[in-house]
Backbone and ligand atoms as CSV (ligand in chain L), in Angstrom:
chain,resi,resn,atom,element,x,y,z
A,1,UNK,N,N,14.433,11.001,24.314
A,1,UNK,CA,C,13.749,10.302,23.227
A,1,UNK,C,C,12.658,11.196,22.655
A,2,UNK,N,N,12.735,11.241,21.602
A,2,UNK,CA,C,11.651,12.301,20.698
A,2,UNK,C,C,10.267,11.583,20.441
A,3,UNK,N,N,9.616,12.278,20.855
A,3,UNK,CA,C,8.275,11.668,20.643
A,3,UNK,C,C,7.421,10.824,19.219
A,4,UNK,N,N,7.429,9.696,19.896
A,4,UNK,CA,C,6.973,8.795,18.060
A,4,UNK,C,C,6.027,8.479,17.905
A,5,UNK,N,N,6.006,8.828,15.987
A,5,UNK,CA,C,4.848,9.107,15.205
A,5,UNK,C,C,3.639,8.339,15.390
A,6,UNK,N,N,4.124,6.696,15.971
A,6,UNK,CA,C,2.959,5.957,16.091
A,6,UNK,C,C,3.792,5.299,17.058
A,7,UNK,N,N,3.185,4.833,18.748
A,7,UNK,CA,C,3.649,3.953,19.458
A,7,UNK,C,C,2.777,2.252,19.265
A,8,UNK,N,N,2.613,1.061,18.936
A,8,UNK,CA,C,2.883,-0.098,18.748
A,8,UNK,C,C,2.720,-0.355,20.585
A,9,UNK,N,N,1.758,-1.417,20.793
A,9,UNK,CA,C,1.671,-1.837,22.117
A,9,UNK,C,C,1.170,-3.341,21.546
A,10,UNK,N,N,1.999,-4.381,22.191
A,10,UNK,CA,C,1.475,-5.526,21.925
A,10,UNK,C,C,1.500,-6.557,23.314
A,11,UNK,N,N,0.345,-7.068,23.195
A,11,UNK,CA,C,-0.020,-7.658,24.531
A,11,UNK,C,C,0.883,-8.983,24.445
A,12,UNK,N,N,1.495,-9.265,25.589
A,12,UNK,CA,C,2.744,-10.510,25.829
A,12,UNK,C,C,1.593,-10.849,27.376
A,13,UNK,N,N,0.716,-10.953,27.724
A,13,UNK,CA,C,-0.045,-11.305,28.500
A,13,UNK,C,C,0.090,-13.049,28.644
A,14,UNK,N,N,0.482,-13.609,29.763
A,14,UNK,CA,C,0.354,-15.212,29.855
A,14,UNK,C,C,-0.497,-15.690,31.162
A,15,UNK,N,N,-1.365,-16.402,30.959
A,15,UNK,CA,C,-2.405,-16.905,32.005
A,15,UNK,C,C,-1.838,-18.384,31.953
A,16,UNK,N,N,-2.506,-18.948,32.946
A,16,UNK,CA,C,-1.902,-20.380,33.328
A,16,UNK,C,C,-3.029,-21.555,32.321
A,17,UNK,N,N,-2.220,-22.261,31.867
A,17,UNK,CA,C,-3.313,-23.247,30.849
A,17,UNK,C,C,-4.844,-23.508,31.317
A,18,UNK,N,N,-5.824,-23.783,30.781
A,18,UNK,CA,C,-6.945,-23.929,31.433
A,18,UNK,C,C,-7.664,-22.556,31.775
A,19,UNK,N,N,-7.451,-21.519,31.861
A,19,UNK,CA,C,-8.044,-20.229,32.495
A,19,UNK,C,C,-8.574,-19.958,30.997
A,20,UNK,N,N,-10.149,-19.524,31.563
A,20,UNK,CA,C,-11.009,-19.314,30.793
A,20,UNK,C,C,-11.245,-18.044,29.617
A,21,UNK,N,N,-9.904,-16.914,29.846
A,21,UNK,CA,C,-9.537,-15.896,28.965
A,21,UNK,C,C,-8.313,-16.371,28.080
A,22,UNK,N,N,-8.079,-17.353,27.854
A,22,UNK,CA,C,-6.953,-18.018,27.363
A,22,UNK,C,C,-6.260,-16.555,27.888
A,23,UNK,N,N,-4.953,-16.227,26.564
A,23,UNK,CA,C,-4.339,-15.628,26.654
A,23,UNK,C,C,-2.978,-15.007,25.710
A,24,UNK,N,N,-2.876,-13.859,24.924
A,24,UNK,CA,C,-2.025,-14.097,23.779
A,24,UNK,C,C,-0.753,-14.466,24.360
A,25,UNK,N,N,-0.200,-15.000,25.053
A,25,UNK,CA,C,1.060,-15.810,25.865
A,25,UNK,C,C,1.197,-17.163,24.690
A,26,UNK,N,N,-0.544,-18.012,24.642
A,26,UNK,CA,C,-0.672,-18.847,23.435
A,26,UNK,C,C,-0.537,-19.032,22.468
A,27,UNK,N,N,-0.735,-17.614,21.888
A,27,UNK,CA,C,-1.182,-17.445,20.279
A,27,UNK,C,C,-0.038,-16.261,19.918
A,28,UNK,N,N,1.340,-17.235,20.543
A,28,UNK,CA,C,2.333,-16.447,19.054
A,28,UNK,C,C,2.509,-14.742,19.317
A,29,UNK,N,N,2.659,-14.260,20.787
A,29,UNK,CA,C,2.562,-13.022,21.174
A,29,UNK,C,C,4.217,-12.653,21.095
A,30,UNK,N,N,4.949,-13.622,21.884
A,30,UNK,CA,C,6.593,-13.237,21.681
A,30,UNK,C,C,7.174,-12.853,20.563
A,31,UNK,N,N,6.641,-13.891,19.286
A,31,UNK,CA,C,7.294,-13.859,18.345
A,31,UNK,C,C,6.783,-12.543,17.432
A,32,UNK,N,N,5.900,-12.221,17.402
A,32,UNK,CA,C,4.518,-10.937,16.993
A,32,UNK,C,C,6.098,-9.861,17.305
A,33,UNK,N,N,5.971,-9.953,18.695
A,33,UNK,CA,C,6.865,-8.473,19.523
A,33,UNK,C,C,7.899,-8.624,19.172
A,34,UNK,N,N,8.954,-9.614,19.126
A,34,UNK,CA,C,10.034,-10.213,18.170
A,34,UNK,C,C,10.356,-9.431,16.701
A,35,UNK,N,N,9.270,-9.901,16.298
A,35,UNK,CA,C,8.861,-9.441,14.473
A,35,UNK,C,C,8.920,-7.867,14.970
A,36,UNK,N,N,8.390,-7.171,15.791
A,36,UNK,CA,C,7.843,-5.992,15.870
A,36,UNK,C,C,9.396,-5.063,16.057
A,37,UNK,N,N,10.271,-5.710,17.001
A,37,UNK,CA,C,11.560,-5.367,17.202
A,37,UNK,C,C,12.550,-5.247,16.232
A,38,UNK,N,N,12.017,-6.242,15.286
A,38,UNK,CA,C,13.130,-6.665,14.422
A,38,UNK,C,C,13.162,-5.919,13.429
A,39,UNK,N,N,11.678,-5.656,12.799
A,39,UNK,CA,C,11.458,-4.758,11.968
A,39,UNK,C,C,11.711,-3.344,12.146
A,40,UNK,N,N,11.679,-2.681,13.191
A,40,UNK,CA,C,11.814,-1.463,13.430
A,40,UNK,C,C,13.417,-1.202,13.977
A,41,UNK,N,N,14.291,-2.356,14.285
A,41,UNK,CA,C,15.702,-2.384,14.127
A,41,UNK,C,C,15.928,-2.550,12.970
A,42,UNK,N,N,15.770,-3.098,11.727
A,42,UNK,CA,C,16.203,-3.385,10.433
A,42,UNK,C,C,15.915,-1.664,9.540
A,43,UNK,N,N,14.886,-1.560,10.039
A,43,UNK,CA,C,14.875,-0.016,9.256
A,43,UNK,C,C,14.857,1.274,9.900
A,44,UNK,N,N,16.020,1.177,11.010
A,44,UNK,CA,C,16.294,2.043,12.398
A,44,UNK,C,C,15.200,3.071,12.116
A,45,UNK,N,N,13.734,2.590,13.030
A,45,UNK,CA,C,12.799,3.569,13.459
A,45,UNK,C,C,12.595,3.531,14.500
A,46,UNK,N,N,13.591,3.534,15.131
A,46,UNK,CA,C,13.753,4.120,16.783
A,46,UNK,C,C,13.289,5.356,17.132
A,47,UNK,N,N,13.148,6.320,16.199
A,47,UNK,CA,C,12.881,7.813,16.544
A,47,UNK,C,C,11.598,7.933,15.789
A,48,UNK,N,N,10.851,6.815,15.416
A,48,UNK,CA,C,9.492,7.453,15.130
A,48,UNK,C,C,8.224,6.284,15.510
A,49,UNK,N,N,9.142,5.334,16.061
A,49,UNK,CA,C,7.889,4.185,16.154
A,49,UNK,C,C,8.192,3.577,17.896
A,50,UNK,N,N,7.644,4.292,18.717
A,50,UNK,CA,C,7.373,3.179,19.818
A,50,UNK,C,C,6.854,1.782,19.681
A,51,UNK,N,N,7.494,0.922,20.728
A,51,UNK,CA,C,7.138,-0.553,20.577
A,51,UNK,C,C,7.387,-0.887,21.768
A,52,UNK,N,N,6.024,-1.285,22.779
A,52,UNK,CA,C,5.607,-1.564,24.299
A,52,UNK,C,C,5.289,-2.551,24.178
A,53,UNK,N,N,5.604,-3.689,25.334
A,53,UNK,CA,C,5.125,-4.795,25.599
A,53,UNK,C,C,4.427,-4.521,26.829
A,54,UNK,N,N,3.002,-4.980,27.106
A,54,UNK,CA,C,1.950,-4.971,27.549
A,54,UNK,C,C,1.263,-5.614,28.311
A,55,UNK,N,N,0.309,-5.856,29.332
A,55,UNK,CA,C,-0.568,-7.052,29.609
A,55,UNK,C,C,-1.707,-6.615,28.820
A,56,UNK,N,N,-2.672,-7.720,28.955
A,56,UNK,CA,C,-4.252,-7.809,28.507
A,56,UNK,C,C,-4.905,-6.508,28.157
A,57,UNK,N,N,-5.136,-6.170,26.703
A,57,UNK,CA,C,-5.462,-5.197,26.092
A,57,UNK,C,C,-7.235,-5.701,25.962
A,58,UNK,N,N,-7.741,-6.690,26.394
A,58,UNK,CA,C,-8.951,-6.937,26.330
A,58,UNK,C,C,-9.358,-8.096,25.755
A,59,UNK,N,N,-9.376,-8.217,24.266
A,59,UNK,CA,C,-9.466,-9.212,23.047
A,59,UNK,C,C,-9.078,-10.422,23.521
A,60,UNK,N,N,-8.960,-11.020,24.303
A,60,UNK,CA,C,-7.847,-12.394,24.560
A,60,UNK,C,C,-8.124,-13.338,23.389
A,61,UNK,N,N,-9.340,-13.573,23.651
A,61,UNK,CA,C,-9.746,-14.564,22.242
A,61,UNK,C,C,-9.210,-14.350,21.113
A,62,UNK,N,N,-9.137,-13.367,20.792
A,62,UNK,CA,C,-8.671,-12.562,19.428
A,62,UNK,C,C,-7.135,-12.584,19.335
A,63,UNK,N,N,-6.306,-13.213,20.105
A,63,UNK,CA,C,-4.952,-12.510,20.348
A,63,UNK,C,C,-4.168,-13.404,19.509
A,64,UNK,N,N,-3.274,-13.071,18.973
A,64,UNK,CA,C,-2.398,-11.540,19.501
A,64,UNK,C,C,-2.713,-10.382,19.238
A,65,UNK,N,N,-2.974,-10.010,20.536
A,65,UNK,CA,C,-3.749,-8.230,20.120
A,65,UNK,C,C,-1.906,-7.321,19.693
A,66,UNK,N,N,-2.389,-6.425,19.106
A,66,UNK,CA,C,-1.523,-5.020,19.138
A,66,UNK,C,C,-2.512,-4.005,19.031
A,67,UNK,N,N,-2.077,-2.986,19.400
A,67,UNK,CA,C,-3.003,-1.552,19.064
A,67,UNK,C,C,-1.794,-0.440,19.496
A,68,UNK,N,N,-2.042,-0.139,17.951
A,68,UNK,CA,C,-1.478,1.202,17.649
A,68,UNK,C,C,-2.071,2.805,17.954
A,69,UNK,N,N,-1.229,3.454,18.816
A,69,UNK,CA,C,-2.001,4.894,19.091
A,69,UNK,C,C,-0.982,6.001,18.162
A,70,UNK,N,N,-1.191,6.965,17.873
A,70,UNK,CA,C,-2.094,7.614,18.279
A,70,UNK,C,C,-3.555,7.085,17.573
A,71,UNK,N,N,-3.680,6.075,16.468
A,71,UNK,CA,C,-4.842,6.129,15.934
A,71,UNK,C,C,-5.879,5.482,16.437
A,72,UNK,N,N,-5.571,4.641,17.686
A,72,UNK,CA,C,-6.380,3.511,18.128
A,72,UNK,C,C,-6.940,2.688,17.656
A,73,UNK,N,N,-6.006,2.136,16.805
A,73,UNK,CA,C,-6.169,0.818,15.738
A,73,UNK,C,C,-5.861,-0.681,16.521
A,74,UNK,N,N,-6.894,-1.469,16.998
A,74,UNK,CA,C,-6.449,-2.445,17.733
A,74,UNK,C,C,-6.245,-3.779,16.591
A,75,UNK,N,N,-5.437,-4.366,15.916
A,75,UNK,CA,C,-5.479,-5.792,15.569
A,75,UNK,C,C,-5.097,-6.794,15.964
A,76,UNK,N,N,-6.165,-8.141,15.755
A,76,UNK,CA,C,-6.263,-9.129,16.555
A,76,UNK,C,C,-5.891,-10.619,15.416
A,77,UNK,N,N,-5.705,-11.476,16.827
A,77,UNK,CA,C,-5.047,-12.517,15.579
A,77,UNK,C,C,-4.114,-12.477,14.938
A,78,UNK,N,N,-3.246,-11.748,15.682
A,78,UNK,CA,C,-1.771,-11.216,14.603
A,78,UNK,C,C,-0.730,-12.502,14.957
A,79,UNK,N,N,-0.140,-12.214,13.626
A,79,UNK,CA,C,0.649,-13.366,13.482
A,79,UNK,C,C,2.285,-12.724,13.268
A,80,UNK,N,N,3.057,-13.480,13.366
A,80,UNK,CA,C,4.870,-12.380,13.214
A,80,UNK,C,C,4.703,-12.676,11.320
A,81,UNK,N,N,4.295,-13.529,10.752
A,81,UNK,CA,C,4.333,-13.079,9.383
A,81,UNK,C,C,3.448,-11.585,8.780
A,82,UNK,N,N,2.485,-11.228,9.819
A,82,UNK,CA,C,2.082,-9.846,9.089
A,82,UNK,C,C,2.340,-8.553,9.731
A,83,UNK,N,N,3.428,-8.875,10.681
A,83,UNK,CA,C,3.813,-7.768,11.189
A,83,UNK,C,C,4.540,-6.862,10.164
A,84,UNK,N,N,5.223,-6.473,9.408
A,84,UNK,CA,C,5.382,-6.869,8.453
A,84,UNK,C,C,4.616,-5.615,7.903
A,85,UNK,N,N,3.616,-6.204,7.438
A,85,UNK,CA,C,2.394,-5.341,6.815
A,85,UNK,C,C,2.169,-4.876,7.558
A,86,UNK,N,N,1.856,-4.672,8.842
A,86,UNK,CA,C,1.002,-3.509,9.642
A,86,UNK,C,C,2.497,-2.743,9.460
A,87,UNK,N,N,3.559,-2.560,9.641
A,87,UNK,CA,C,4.463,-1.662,9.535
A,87,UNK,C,C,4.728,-0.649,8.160
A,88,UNK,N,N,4.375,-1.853,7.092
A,88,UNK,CA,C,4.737,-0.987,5.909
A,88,UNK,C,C,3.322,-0.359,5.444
A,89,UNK,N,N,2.559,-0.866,5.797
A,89,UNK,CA,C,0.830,0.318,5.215
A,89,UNK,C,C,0.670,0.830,6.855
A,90,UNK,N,N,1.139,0.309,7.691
A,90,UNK,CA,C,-0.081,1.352,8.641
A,90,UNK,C,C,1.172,2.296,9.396
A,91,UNK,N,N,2.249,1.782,9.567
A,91,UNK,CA,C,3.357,2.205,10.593
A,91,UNK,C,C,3.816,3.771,9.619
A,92,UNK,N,N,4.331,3.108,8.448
A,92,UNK,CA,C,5.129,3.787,7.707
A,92,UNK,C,C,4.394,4.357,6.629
A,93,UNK,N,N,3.093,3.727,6.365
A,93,UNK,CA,C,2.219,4.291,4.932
A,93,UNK,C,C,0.983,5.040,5.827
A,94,UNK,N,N,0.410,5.077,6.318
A,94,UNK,CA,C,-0.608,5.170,7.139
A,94,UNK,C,C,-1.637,4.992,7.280
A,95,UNK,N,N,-2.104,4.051,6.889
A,95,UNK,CA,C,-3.154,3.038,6.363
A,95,UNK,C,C,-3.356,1.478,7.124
A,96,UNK,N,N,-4.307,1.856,8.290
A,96,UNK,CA,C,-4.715,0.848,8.755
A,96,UNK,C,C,-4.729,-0.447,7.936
A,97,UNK,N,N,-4.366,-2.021,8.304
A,97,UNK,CA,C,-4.688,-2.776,7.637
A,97,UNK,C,C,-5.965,-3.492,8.110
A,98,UNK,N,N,-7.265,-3.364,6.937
A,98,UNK,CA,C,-8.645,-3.300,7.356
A,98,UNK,C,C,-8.557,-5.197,7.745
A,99,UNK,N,N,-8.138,-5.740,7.336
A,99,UNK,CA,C,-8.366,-7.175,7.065
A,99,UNK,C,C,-7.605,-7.601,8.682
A,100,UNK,N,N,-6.616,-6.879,8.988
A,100,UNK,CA,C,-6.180,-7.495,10.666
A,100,UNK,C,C,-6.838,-7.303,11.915
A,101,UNK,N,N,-8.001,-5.786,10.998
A,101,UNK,CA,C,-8.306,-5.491,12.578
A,101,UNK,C,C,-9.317,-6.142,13.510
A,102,UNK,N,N,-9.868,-5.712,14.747
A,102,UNK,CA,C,-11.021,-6.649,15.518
A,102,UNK,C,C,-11.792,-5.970,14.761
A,103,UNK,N,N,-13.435,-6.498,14.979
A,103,UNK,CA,C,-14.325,-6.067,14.576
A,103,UNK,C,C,-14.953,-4.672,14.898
A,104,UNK,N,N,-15.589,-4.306,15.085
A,104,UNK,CA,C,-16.078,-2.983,15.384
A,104,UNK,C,C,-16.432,-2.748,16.650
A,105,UNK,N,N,-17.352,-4.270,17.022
A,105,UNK,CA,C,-18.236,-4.760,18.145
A,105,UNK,C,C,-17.020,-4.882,19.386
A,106,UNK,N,N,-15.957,-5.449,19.012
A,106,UNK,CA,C,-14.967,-5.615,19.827
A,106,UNK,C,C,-14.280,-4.209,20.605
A,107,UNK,N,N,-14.261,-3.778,19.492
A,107,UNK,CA,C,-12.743,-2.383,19.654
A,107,UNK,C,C,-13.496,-1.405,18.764
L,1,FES,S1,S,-4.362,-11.632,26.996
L,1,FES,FE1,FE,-3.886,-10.413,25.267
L,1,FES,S2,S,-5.646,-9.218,25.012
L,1,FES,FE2,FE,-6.054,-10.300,26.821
């Protein structure tokens, strides 16, 4: 496998209901990694886009985390409708999307 341009890590992390870090297991993490699969099968970027499923990248509150390296772009609150967009400006255009990411304070 040839080394890719940007690897995609998205936290599929699940804690048991009630635990005080919730957990993106809650907030729509499958379907995020789903979207993330689907998209990068639909426009075969197998050879330039890694896509890892993960535990707890930190953010829980914030989740669904992803964070993209090499740039160390973490976004939080992701939803499978803007996966999407992080692929076509940040994956494929290269342009962080400023509006998904955590705050500064966070990440
Ligand atoms: S559970 Fe996803 S960032 Fe912690």
């Amino acid at each position: 496998m040839p080394k890719p341009d940007k690897h995609v890590f998205v936290c599929t992390q699940h804690r048991a209901p009630g635990h005080p870090r919730g957990s993106c297991g809650t907030k729509g993490c499958t379907d995020v990694m789903t979207e993330f699969m689907n998209e990068i099968q639909k426009r075969n970027l197998f050879e330039t886009i890694g896509l890892t499923n993960t535990g707890c990248l930190g953010p829980c509150m914030l989740g669904a985390s992803v964070l993209v390296y090499p740039d160390g772009i973490m976004y939080g609150e992701v939803k499978k409708e803007q996966v999407k967009t992080i692929v076509e400006k940040h994956l494929l255009g290269g342009e962080p999307v400023k509006e998904l990411q955590v705050p500064t304070e966070v990440w």
